[in-house]
C-alpha positions in Angstrom: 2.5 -80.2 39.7 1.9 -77.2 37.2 4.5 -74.2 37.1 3.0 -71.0 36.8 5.7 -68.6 35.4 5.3 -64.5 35.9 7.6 -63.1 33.3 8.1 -59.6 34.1 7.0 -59.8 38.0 6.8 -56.6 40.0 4.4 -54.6 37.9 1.2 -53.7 38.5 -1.1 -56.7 37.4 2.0 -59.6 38.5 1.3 -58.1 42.0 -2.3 -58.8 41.5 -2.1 -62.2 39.8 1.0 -63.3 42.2 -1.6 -63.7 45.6 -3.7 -65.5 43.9 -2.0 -68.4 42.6 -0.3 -68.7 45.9 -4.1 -68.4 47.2 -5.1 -71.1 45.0 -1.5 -72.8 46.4 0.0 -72.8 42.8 3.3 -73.9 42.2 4.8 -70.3 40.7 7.6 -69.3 39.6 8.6 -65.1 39.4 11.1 -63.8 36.7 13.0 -60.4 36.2 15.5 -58.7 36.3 15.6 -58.3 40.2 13.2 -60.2 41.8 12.2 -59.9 45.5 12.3 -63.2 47.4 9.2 -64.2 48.2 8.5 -67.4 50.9 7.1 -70.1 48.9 7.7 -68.5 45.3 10.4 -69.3 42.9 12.6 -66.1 42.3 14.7 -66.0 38.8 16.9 -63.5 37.5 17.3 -62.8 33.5 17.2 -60.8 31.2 14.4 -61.1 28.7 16.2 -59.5 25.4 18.3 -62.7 25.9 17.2 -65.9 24.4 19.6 -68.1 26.8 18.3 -66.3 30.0 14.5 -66.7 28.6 14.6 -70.4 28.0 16.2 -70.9 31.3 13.6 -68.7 33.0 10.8 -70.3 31.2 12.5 -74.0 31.4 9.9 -76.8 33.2 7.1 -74.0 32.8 3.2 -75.4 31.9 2.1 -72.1 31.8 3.5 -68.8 30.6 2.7 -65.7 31.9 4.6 -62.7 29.9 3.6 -59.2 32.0 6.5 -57.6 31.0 6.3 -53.4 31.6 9.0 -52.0 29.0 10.1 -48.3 29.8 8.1 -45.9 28.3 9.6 -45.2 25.3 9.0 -45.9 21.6 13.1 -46.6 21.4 13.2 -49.1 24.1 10.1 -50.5 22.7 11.6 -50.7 19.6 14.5 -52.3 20.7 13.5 -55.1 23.4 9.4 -55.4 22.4 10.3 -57.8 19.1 13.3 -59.6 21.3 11.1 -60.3 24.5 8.5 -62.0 22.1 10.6 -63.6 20.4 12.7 -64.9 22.5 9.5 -65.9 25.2 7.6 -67.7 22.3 10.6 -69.5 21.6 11.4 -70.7 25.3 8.0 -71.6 25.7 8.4 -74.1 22.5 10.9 -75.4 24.1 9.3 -75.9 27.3 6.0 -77.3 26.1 4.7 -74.2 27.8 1.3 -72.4 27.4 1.8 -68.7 26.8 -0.4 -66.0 28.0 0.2 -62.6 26.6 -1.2 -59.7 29.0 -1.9 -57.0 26.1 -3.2 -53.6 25.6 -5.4 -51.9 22.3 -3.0 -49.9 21.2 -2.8 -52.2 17.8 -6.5 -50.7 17.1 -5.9 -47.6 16.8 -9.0 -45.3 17.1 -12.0 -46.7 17.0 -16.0 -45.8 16.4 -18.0 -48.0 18.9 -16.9 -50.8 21.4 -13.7 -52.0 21.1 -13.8 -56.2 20.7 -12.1 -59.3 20.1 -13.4 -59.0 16.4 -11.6 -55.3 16.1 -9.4 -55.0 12.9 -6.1 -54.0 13.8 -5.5 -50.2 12.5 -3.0 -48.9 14.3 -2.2 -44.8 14.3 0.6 -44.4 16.9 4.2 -45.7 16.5 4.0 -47.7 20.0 0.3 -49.4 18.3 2.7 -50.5 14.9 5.2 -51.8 17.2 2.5 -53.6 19.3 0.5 -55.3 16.0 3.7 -56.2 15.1 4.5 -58.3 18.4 1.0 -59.4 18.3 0.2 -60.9 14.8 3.8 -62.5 15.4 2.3 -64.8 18.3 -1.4 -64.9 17.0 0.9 -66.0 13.6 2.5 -68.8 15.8 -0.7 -70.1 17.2 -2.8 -70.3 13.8 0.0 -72.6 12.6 -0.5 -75.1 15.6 3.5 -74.4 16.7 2.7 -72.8 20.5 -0.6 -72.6 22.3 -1.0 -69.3 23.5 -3.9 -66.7 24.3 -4.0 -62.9 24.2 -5.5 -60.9 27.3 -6.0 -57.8 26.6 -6.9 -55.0 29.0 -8.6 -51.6 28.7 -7.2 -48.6 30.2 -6.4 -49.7 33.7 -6.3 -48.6 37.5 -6.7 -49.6 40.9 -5.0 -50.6 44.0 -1.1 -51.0 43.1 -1.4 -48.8 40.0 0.5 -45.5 41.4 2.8 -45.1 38.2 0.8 -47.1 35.5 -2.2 -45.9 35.6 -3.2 -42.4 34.3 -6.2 -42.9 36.8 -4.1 -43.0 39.6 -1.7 -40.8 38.9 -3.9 -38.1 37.6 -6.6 -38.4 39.9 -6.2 -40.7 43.6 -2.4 -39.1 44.1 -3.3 -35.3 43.6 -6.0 -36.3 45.8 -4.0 -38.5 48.5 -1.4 -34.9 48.4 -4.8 -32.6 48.7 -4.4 -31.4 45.2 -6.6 -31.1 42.3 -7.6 -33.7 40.0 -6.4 -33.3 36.7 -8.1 -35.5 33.6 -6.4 -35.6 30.0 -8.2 -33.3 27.2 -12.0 -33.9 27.7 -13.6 -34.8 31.0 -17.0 -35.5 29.6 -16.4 -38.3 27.4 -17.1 -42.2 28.6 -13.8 -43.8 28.6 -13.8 -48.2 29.8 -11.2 -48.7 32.7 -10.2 -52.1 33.6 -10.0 -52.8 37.3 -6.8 -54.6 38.1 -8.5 -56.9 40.8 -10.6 -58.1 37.9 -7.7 -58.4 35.8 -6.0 -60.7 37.8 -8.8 -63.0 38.4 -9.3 -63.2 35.1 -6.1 -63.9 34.2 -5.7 -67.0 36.8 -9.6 -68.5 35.0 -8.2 -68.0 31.6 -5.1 -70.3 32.6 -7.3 -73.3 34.5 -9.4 -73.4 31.4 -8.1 -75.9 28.3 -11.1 -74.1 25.7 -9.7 -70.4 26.3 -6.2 -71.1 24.7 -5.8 -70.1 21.0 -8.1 -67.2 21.5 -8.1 -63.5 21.9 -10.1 -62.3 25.2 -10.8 -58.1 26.2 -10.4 -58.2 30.3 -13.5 -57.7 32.5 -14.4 -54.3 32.3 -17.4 -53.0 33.5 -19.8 -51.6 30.7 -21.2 -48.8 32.8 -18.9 -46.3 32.1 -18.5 -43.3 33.7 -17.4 -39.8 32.4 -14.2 -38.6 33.5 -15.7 -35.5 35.8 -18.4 -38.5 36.7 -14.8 -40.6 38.0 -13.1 -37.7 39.7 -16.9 -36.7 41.5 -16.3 -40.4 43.0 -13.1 -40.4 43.7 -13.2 -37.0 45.5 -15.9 -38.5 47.9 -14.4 -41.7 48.3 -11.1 -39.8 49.4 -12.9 -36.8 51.4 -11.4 -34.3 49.0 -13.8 -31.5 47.4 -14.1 -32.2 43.8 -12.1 -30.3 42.1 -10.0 -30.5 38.7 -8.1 -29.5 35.8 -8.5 -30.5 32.3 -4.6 -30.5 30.8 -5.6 -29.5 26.9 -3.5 -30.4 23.9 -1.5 -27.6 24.2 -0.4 -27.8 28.2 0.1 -31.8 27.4 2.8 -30.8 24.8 4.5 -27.9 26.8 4.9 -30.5 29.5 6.3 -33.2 26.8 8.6 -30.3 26.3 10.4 -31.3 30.0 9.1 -34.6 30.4 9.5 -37.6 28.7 6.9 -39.8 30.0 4.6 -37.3 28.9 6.0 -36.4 25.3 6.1 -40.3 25.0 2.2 -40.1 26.0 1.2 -37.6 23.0 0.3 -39.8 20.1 -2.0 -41.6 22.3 -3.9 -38.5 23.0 -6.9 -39.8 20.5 -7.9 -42.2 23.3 -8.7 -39.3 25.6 -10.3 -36.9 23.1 -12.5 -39.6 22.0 -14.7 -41.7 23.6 -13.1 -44.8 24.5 -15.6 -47.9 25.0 -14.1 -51.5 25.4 -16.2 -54.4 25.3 -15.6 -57.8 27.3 -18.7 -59.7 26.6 -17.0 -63.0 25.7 -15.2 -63.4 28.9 -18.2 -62.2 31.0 -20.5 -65.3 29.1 -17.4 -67.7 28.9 -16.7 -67.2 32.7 -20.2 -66.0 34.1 -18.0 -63.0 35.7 -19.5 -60.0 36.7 -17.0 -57.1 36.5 -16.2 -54.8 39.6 -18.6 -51.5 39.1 -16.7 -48.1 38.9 -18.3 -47.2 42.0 -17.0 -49.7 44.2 -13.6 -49.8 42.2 -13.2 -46.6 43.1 -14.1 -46.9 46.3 -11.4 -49.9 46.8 -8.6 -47.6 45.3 -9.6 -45.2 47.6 -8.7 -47.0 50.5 -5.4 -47.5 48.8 -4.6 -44.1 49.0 -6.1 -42.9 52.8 
């Protein structure tokens, strides 16, 4: 019987893939650092920057599933990101195991138009060097036949689960849920793709059952009819029976607050994807898999519910 094996379990999207390989009565296996027990799950502790604890946590795998959710911060990045690669692709070499990389776009940098599979790597942030860097290394290992792997990569994300994540769901469903604003980052009237994490997870269980999707790159369902950002707090507001009411944190306010935060001064060179608009496209999974994604309007709704 296949092993499934969550490497980094606990974070938003292993929560959402977890239920549904134990759904689809999935032998699986979860791996971090402290791992809840779980009836009916393998639970594994390791550490990930270690190459001995990998290959032990990885060990009888068939497939890989490497959701690991670094701190964030560019040091720590720096410092584990290259190791936990690394080390996983080499465990999973040893195992025989199929590796599925849960990604992000950072490695594009900004971008004019959609966002796709095809998108050159152009990187303008420190965190999207780091993250090319991690990602040619295992698209690098696949070209030359030595691991089959795949990347999934996600748009922005939110949803159910998401509460410190997500700028969705921080920003937006917890002022809400506390009877507070709305806050959105720099412009509120651009379009800017959100990946449901529902759909994420789905996705992520089809790409793994299906021989032909290995050796490729694949963008996440995400709906294409995108919403504005006052468009998503309008929603939201209903959806939570809160007037609609917000803030738009400028530049300026972002950096004060990077000033006593860290998270958030850790956040600033990303700031092009929110002064832009932000389209992401996931055409080739949506034909591949005939997969409509979740609409922001019921996404929202579903998130909602989260929060009441």
């Amino acid at each position: 019987m296949s092993l499934y094996t969550i490497l980094g379990a606990g974070g938003a999207i292993a929560n959402e893939l977890l239920p549904i390989l134990i759904e689809a009565k999935e032998r699986v296996r979860i791996v971090a650092r402290h791992p809840k027990q779980i009836n009916g799950v393998e639970s594994v502790s390791a550490d990930l920057s270690d190459a001995n604890q990998t290959k032990e946590a990885v060990k009888g795998s068939s497939v890989v599933y490497l959701l690991v959710g670094l701190e964030y911060d560019y040091k720590v990045w720096a410092e584990k990101w290259p190791l936990v690669m690394r080390n996983t692709i080499d465990a999973c070499k040893a195992s025989g195991a199929k590796l599925i990389f849960f990604d992000n776009v950072y490695m594009y940098g900004k971008v004019e138009g959609w966002m796709t599979e095809e998108t050159a790597f152009n990187p303008c942030s420190k965190k999207g060097i780091l993250r090319a860097s991690i990602v040619s290394e295992l698209l690098n290992e696949i070209k030359s036949g030595t691991i089959t792997g795949l990347i999934a990569r996600s748009a922005d994300f939110y949803g159910t689960g998401a509460t410190k994540t997500s700028v969705p769901n921080m920003l937006v469903f917890d002022n809400f849920s506390k009877g507070k604003k709305a806050q959105w980052l720099v412009n509120a009237k651009l379009p800017h793709s959100y990946t449901y994490i529902p759909d994420a997870g789905k996705a992520l269980y089809l790409l793994a059952k299906d021989e032909t999707a290995f050796n490729q790159t694949w963008h996440l369902p995400t709906h294409k009819n995108l919403l504005t950002g006052e468009q998503f707090i309008a929603l939201a507001a209903e959806a939570m029976h809160q007037p609609n009411k917000s803030t738009v944190l400028s530049k300026f306010m972002i950096r004060l607050a990077g000033l006593f935060i860290k998270p958030i001064k850790e956040s600033y060179e990303m700031i092009y994807q929110s002064d832009s608009i932000y389209l992401f496209d996931s055409t080739k999974f949506e034909k591949h898999f005939g997969f409509e994604p979740t609409s922001y309007e019921d996404g929202i709704k579903e998130t909602a519910k989260y929060y009441l």
